[in-house]
C-alpha beads as a LAMMPS data file, in Angstrom:
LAMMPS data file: protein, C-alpha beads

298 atoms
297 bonds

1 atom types
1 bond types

-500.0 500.0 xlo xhi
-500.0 500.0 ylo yhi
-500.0 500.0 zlo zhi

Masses

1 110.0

Atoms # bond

1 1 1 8.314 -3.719 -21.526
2 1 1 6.283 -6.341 -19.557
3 1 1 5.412 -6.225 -16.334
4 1 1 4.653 -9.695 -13.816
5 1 1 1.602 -9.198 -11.647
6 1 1 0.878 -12.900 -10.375
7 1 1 0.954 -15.144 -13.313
8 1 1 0.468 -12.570 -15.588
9 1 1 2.152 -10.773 -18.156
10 1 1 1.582 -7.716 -19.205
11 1 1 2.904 -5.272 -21.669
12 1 1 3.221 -1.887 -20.788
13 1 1 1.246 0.812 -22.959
14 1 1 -1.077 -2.215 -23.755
15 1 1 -4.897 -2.209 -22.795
16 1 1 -4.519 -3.633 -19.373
17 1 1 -1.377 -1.787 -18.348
18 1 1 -0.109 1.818 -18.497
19 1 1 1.603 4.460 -16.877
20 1 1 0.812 6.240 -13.608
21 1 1 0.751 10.285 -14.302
22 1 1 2.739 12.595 -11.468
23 1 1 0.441 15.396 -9.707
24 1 1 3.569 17.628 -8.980
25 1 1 2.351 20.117 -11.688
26 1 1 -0.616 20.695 -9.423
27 1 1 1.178 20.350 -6.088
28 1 1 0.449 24.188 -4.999
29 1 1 -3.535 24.160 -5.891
30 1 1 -5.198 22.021 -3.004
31 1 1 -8.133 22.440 -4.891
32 1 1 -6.719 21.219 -8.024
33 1 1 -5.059 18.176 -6.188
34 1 1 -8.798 17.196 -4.821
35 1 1 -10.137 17.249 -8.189
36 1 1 -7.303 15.169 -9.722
37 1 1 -8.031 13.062 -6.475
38 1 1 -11.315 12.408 -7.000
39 1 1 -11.094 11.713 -10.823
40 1 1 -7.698 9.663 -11.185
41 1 1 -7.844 8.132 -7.684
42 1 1 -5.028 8.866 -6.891
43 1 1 -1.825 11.164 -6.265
44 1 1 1.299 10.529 -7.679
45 1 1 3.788 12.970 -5.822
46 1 1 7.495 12.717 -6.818
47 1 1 10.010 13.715 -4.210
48 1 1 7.575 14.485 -1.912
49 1 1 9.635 13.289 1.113
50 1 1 13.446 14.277 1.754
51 1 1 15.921 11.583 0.043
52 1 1 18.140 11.523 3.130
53 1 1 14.930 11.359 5.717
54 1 1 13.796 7.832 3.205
55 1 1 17.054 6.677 3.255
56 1 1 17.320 7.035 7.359
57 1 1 14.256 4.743 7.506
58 1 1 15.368 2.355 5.105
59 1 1 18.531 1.567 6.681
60 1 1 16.709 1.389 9.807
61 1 1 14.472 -1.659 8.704
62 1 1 17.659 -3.238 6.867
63 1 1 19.504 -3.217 10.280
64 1 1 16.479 -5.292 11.564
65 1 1 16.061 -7.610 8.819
66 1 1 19.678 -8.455 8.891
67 1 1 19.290 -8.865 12.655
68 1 1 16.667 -11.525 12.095
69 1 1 19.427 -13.185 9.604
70 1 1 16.928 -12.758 6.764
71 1 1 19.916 -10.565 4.671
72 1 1 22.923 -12.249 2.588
73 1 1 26.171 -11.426 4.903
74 1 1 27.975 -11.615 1.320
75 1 1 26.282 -8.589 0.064
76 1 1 26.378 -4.739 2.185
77 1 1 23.624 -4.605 4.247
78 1 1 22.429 -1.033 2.697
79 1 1 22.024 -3.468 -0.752
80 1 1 18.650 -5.990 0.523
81 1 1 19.986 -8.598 -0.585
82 1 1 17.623 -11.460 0.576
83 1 1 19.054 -14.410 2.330
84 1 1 18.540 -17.563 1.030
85 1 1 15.322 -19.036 1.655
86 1 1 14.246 -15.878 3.179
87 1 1 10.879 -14.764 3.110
88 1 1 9.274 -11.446 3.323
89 1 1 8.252 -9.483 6.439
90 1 1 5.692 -7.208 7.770
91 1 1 6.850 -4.889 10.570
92 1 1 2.685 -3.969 11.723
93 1 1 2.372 -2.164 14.875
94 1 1 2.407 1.132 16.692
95 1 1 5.327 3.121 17.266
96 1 1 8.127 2.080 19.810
97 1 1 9.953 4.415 21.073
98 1 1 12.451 1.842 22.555
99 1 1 13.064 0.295 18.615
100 1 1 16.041 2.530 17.496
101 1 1 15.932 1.130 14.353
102 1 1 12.329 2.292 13.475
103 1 1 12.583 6.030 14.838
104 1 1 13.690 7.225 11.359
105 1 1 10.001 5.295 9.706
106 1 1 8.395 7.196 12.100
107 1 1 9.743 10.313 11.663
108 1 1 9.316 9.949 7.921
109 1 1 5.473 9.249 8.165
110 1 1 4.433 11.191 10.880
111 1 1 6.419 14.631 10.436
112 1 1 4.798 17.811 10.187
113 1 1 5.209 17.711 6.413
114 1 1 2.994 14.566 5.879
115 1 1 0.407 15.865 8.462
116 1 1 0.456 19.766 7.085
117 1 1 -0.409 18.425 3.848
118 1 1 -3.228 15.953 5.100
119 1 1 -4.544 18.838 6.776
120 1 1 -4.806 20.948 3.240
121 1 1 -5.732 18.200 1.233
122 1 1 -8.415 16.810 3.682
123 1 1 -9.638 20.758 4.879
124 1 1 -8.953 20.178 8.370
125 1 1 -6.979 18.861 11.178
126 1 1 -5.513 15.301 10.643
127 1 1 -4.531 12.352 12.244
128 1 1 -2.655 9.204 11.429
129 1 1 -3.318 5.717 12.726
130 1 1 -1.377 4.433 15.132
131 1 1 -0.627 0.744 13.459
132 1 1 1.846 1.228 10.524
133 1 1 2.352 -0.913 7.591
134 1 1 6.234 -0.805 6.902
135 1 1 6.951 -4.494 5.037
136 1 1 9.803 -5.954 3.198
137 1 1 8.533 -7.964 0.352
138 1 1 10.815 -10.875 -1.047
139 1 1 11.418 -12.509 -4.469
140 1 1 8.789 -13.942 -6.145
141 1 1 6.073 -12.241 -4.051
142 1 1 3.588 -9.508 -4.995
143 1 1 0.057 -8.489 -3.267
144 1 1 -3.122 -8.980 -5.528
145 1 1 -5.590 -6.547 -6.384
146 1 1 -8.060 -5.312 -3.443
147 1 1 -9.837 -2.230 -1.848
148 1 1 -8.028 -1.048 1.580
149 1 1 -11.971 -0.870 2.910
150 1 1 -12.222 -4.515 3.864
151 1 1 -9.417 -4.071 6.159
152 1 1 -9.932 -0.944 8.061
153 1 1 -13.887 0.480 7.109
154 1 1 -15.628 0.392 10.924
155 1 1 -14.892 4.402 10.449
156 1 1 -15.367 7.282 8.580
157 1 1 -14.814 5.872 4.589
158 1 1 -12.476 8.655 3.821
159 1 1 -9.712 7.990 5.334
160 1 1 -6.157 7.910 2.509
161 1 1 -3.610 5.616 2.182
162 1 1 -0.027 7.140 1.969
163 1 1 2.361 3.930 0.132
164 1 1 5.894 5.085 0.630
165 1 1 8.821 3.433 -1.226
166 1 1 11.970 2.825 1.758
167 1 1 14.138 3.070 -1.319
168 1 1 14.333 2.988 -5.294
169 1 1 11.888 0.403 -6.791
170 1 1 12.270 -0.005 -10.413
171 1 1 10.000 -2.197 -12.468
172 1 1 11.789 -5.437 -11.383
173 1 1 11.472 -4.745 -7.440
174 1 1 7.524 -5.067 -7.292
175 1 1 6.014 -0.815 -7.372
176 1 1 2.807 -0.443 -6.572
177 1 1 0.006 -1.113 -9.242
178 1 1 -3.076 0.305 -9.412
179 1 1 -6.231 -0.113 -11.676
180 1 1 -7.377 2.665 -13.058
181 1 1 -11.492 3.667 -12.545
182 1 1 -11.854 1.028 -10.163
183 1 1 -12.736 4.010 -7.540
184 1 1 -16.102 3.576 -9.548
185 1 1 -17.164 -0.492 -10.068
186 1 1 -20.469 0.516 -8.510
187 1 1 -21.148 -3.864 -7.949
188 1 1 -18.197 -4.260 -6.791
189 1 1 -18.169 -1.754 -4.036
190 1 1 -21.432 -2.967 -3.378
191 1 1 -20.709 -6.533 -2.417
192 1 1 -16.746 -7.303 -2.205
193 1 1 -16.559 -3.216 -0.758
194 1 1 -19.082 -4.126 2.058
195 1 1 -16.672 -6.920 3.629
196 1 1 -14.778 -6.970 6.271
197 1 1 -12.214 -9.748 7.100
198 1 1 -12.623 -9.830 10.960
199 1 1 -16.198 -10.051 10.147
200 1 1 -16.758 -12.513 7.528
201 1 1 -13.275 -14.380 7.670
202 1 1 -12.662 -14.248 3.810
203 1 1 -8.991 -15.614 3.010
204 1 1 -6.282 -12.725 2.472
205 1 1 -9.197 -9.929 1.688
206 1 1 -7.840 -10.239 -2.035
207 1 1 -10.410 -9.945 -4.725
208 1 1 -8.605 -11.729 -7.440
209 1 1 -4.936 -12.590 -8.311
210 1 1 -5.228 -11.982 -11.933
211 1 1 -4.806 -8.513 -12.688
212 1 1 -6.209 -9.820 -16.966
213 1 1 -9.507 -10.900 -15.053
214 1 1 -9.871 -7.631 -13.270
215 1 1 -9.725 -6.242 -16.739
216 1 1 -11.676 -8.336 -18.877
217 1 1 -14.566 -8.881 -16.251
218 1 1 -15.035 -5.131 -14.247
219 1 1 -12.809 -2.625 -16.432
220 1 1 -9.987 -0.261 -16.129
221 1 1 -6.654 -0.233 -16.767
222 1 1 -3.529 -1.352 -14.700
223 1 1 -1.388 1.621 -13.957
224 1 1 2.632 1.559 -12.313
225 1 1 6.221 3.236 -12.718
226 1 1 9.291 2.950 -11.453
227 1 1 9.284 4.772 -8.051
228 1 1 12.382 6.472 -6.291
229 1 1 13.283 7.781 -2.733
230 1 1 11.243 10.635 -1.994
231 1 1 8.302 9.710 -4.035
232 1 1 5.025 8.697 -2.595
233 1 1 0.996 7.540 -4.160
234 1 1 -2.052 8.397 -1.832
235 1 1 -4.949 6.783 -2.847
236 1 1 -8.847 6.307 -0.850
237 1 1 -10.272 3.316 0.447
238 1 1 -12.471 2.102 -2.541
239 1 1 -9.291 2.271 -5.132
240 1 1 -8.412 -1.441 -6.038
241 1 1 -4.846 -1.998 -6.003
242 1 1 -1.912 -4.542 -5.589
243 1 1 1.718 -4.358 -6.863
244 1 1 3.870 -6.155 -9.603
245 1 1 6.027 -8.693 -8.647
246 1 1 9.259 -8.980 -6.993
247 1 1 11.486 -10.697 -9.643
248 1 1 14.778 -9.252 -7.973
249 1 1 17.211 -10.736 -5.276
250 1 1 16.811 -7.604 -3.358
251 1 1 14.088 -7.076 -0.356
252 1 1 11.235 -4.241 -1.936
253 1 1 11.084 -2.071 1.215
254 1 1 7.673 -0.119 1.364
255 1 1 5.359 1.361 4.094
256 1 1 1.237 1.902 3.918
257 1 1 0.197 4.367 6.164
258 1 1 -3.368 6.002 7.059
259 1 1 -4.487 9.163 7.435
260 1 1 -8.157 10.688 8.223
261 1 1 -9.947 14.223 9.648
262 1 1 -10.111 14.022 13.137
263 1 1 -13.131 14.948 12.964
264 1 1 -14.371 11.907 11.932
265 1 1 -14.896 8.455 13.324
266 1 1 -12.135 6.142 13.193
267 1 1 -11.976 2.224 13.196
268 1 1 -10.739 1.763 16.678
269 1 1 -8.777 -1.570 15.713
270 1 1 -5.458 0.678 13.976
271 1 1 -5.082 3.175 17.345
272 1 1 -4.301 3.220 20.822
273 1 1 -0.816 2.767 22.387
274 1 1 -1.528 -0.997 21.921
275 1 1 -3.795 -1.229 18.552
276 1 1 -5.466 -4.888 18.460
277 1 1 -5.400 -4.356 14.961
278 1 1 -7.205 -7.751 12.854
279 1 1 -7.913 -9.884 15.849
280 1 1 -10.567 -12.677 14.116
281 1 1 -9.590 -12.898 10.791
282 1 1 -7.632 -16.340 10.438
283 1 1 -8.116 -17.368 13.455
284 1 1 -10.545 -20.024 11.990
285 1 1 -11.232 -22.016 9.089
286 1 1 -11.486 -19.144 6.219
287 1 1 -14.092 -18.911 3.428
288 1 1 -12.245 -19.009 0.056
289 1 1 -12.562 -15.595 -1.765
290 1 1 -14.046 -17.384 -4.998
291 1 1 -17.019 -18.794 -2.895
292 1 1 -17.613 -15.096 -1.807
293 1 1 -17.703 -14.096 -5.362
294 1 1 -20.400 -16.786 -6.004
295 1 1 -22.972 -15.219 -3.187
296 1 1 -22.084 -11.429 -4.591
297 1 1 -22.173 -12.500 -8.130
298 1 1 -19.184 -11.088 -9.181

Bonds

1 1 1 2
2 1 2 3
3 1 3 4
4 1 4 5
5 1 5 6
6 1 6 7
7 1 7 8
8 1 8 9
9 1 9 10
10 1 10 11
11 1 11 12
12 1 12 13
13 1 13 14
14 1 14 15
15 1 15 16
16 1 16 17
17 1 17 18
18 1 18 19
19 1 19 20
20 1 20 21
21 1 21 22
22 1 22 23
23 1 23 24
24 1 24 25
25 1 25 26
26 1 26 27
27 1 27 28
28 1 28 29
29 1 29 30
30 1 30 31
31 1 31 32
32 1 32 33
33 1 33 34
34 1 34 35
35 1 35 36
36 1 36 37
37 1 37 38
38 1 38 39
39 1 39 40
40 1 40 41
41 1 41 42
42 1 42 43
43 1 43 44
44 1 44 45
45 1 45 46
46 1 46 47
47 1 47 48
48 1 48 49
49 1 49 50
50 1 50 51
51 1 51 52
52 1 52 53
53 1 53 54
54 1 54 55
55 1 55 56
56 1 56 57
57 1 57 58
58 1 58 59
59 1 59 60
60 1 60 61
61 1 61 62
62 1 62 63
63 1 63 64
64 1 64 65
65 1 65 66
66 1 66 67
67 1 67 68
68 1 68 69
69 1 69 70
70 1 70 71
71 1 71 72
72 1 72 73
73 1 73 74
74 1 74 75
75 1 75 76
76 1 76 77
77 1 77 78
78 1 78 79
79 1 79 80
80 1 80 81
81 1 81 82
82 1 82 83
83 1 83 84
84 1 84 85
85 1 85 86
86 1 86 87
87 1 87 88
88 1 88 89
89 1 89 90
90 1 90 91
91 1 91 92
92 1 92 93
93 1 93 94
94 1 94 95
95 1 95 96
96 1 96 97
97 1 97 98
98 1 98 99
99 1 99 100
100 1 100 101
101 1 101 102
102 1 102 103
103 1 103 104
104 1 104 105
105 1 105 106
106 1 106 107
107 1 107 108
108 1 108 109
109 1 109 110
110 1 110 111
111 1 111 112
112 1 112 113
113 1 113 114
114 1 114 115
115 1 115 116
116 1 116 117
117 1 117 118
118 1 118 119
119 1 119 120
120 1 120 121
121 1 121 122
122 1 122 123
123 1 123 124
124 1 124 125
125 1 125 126
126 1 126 127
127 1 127 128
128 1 128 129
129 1 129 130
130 1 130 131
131 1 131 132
132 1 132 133
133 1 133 134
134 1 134 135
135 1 135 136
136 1 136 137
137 1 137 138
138 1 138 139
139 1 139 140
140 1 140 141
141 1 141 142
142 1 142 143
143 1 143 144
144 1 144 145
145 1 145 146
146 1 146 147
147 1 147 148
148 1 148 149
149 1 149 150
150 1 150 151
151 1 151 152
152 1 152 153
153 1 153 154
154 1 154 155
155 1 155 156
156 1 156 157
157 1 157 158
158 1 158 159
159 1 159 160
160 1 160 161
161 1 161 162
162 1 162 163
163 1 163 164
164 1 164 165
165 1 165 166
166 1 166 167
167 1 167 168
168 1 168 169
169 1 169 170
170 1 170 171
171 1 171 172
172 1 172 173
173 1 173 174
174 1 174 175
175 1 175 176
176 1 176 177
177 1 177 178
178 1 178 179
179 1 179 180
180 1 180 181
181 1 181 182
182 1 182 183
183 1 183 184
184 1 184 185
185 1 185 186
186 1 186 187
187 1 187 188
188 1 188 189
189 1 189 190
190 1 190 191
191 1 191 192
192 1 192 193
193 1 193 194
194 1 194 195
195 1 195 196
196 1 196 197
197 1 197 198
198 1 198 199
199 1 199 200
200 1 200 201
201 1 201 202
202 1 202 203
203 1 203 204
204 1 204 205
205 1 205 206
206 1 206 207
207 1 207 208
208 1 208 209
209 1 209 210
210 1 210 211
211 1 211 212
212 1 212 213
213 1 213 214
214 1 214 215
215 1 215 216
216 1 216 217
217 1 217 218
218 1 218 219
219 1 219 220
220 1 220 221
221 1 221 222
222 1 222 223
223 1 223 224
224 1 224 225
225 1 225 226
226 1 226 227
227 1 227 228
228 1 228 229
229 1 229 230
230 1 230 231
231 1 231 232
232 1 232 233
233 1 233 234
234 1 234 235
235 1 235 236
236 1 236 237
237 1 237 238
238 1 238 239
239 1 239 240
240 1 240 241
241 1 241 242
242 1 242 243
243 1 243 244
244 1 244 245
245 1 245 246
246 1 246 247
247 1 247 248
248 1 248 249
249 1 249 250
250 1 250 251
251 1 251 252
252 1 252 253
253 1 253 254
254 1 254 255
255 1 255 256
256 1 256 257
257 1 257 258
258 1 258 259
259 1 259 260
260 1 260 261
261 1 261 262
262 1 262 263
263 1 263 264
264 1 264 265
265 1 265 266
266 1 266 267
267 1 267 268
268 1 268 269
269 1 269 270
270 1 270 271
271 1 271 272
272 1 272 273
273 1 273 274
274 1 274 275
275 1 275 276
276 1 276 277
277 1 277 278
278 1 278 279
279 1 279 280
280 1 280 281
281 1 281 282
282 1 282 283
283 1 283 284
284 1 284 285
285 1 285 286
286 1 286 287
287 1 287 288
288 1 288 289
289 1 289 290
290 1 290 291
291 1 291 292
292 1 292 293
293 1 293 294
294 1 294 295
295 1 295 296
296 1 296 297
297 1 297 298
């Protein structure tokens, strides 16, 4: 089996790529869950949302992709199938209670189910940023391998990324990848862990594009499976991650959503009615993440 991250190719059960492990044997032990947190990373939960409630959003984001003509008309609108020449989207922003089509996203990652188990995981009250992350991700295209600190670290650093599949994504359809241990490159967090992009205006916020790099030059192991409706991956802020290509005519359909203790402080540019959300990064001429690298040594 190989699996396409960038240019890459790698084969699974090799040294650079394996398989994620499912924490539903643990599910009912919060204090198991934190320790399988805190060593793998991560949390694999399968079926951890209701099919029908995934399915609800899914077809809600479909209805406005095919809206924006970005769907084939030859094809049933439930299948993705990307128009041609169609590129991806990102759907960022708070909720709108005036977009029909997105009330079923929110409902699916905001529900008392998502929250109640935020609040045992995390040993307290919860909250959820405002801004979500719902995107449709096209062929050819895939995210390369980066911490979710650089984009949202002006709070507390313990705040947990929820990535929700809006569908079935096998292999082909670009899952989520992760690399293993990376929770602990002590330089890395250190230098490339410290940025942030509205700050220091460093192109995309990726560390690299080459998954075999990642490897060869900090450590690990890349990590992925298939993922169905239902299933979900939290992971913290300091867990470098990315996904594997698209290589299907279909749009991937996936959310990234954040979730913290109340208690804490939060980085004021993902809430509100109105988050402002990056509003520097980009905006001018952008240092090039390999001349970054240079200055961190890394």
């Amino acid at each position: 089996m190989k699996i396409h991250i960038g240019q890459a190719e790698l084969e699974m059960g090799s040294k650079y790529m394996t398989e994620l492990r499912s924490a539903n044997d643990i599910l009912d032990n919060v204090e198991e869950l934190r320790e399988r947190l805190e060593e793998d990373g991560y949390l694999l939960i399968r079926g951890f949302h209701k099919r029908e409630d995934v399915m609800k959003a899914r077809s809600g984001i479909l209805n406005k992709l095919n809206g924006m003509g970005r769907l084939d008309s030859e094809f049933p609108i439930e299948d993705g199938v990307i128009a041609a020449g169609a590129k991806g989207v990102m759907f960022g922003g708070a909720a709108n209670d005036e977009d029909q089509d997105m009330q079923g996203f929110y409902n699916l990652v905001n529900n008392s189910n998502v929250m109640g188990f935020f609040d045992r995981l995390l040993g307290g009250e919860s909250i959820t940023y405002d801004y979500k992350w719902p995107r449709a991700v096209g062929n050819g295209d895939f995210t390369g391998a980066h911490y979710d600190i650089v984009y949202m670290g002006r709070g507390t650093k313990q705040v947990y990324t929820m990535w929700t599949p809006l569908g079935d994504v096998p292999y082909e359809q670009g899952p989520l990848a992760i690399c293993l241990g990376s929770q602990h490159f002590d330089k890395m967090k250190s230098t490339y862990g410290q940025m942030d992009v509205d700050r220091d205006n460093i192109e995309l916020g990726w560390i690299s594009k080459d998954p075999v790099e990642c490897v060869e030059k900090f450590g690990g192991q890349w990590a992925t499976t298939p993922f169905e409706a239902g299933d979900m991956i939290i992971f913290g802020m300091f867990l470098l991650h990315g996904s594997v290509n698209n290589m299907t005519n279909r749009y991937r359909l996936s959310s990234d959503t954040r979730y913290q203790l109340k208690s804490e402080p939060v980085d004021e540019r993902w809430v509100g009615v109105k988050p402002k959300g990056h509003y520097a990064w980009g905006k001018e001429k952008s240092k090039s993440i390999e001349e970054a690298r240079k200055e961190w040594n890394i």
